[in-house]
C-alpha positions in Angstrom: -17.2 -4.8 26.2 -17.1 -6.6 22.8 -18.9 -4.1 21.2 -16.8 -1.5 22.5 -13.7 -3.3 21.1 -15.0 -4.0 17.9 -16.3 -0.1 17.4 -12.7 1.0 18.0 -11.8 -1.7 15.4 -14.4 -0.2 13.1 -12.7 3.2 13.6 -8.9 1.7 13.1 -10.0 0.6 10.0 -11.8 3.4 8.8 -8.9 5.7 10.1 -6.6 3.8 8.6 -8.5 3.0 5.1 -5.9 2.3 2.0 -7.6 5.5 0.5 -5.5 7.5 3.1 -3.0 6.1 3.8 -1.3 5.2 0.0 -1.5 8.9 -0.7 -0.2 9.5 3.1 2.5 6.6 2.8 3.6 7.5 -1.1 3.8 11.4 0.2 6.2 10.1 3.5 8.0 7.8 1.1 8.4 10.6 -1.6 10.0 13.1 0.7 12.0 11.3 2.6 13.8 10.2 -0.6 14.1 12.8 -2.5 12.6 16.1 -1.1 9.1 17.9 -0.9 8.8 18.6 -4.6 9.5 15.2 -5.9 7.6 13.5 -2.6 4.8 15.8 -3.4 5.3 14.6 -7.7 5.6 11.0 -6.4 2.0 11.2 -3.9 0.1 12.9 -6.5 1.4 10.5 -9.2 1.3 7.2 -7.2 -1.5 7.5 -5.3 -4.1 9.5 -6.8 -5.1 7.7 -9.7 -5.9 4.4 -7.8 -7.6 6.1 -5.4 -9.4 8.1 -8.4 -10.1 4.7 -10.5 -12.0 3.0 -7.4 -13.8 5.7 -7.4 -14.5 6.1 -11.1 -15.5 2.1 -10.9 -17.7 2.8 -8.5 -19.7 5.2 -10.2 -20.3 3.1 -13.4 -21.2 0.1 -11.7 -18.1 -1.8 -12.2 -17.8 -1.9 -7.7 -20.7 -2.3 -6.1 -18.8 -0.2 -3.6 -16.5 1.7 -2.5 -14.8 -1.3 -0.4 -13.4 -3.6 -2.4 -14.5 -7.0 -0.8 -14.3 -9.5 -3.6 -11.0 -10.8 -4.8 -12.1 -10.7 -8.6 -12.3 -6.9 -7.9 -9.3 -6.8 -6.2 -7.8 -8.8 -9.2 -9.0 -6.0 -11.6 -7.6 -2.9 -9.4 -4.6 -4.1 -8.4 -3.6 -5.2 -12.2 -4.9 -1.7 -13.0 -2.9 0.1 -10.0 0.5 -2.4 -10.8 0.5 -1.3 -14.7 -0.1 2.4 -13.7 2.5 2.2 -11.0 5.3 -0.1 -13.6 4.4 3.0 -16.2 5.5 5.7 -13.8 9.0 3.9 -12.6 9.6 4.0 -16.2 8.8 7.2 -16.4 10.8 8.5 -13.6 13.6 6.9 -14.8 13.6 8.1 -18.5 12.6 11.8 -17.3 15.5 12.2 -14.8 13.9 11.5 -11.4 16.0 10.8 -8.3 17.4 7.2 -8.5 16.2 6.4 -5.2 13.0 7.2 -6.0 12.7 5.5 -9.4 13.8 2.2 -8.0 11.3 2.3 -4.6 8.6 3.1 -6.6 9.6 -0.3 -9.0 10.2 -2.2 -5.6 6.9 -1.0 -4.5 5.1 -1.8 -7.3 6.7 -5.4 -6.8 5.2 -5.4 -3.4 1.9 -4.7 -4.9 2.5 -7.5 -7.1 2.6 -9.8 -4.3 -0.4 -8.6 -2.9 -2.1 -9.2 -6.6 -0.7 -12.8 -6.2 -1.5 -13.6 -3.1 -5.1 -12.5 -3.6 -5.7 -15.5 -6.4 -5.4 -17.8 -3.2 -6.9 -15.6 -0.2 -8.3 -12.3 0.2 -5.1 -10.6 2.0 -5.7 -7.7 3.7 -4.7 -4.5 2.0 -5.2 -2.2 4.8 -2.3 -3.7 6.5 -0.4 -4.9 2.7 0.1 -1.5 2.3 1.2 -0.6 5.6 3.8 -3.2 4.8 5.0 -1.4 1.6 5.7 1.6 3.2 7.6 0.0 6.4 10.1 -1.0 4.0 10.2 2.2 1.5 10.8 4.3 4.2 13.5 2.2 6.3 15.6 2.5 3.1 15.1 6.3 3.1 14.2 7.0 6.4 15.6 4.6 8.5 14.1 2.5 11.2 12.4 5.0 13.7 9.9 5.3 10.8 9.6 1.3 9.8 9.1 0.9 13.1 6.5 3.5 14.0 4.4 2.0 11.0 5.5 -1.4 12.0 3.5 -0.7 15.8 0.7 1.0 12.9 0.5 -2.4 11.4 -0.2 -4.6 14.7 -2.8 -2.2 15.2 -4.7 -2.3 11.8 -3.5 -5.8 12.0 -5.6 -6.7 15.0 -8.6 -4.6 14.5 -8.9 -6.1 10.9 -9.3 -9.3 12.9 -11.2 -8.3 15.2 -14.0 -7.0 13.0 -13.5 -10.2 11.1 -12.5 -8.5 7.6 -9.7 -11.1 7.3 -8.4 -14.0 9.1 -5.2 -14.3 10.9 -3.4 -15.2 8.1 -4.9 -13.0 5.8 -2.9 -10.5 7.7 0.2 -12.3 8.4 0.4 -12.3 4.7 0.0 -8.6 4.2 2.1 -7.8 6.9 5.2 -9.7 6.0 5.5 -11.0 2.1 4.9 -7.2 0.2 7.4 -5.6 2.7 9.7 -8.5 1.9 9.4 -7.7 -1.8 9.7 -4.0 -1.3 12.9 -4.5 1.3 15.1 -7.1 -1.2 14.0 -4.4 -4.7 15.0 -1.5 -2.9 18.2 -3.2 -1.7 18.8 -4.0 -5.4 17.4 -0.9 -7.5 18.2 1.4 -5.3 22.1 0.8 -4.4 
């Protein structure tokens, strides 16, 4: 039986691997503020070059692989993902870009923040940090049938992150509450 659970933990947190679901959760977040074109622009943007730099890293040796385990990594790709992600709310702002969007992708990017901050003390978990950042985003465009469907999302990551003993307890209770938090009280201010 334990082995059984902790497969379908492996499997949760495969399925459910931030490589999927920040392009997946920036795409949702995109169109549900500010239509298929500019959800499509804000995915691609977003999402991509993260994704794209682990990768990169990877290849020359920088990550040993393609999980990011250490926190001094962590440190180096979510500085890298945060300036990336501060350049582009700029950039939607000065090029015109839906208000709404322009100010969830700053909130966001303060969410990430926290999860860069938190990970000097612990090694939060990102799987269900991110998970987190889209909740809020998308209750502000969305409403709360979506923040809640990726709410019951984050118990589930939540737990099987636990279960295969990837992070503690904490670990996620950190991820789960403090960069939605963040994202919630930005997007209340930069995008009213």
């Amino acid at each position: 039986m334990t082995s059984a659970i902790t497969r379908a933990g492996q499997v949760v947190s495969a399925v459910f691997y931030p490589a999927s679901t920040v392009p997946a959760g920036c795409a949702l977040v995109g169109i549900t503020a500010a239509g298929v074109g500019w959800g499509l622009v804000f995915a691609a943007s977003a999402a991509v070059p993260p994704v794209v730099a682990v990768m990169v890293l990877h290849a020359v040796g920088v990550f040993p692989s393609l999980r990011i385990p250490s926190r001094r990594h962590r440190i180096i790709l979510l500085a890298s993902t945060i300036a990336w992600e501060a350049v582009l709310a700029a950039a939607y702002t000065l090029t015109g870009a839906p208000h709404h969007l322009a100010g969830l992708q700053a909130a966001m990017t303060g969410g990430l923040a926290a999860v860069a901050a938190m990970t000097f003390a612990t090694r939060v978990s990102v799987h269900v940090a991110v998970l987190s950042i889209f909740a809020a985003a998308t209750a502000t465009t969305a409403g709360n049938l979506w923040m809640a469907a990726i709410g019951i999302l984050i118990v589930i990551v939540g737990t099987a992150r636990i279960i295969i003993r990837a992070h503690t307890p904490i670990q996620v209770i950190l991820g789960a509450t403090i960069p939605g938090i963040i994202v919630s009280v930005g997007a209340a201010w930069l995008c009213s």
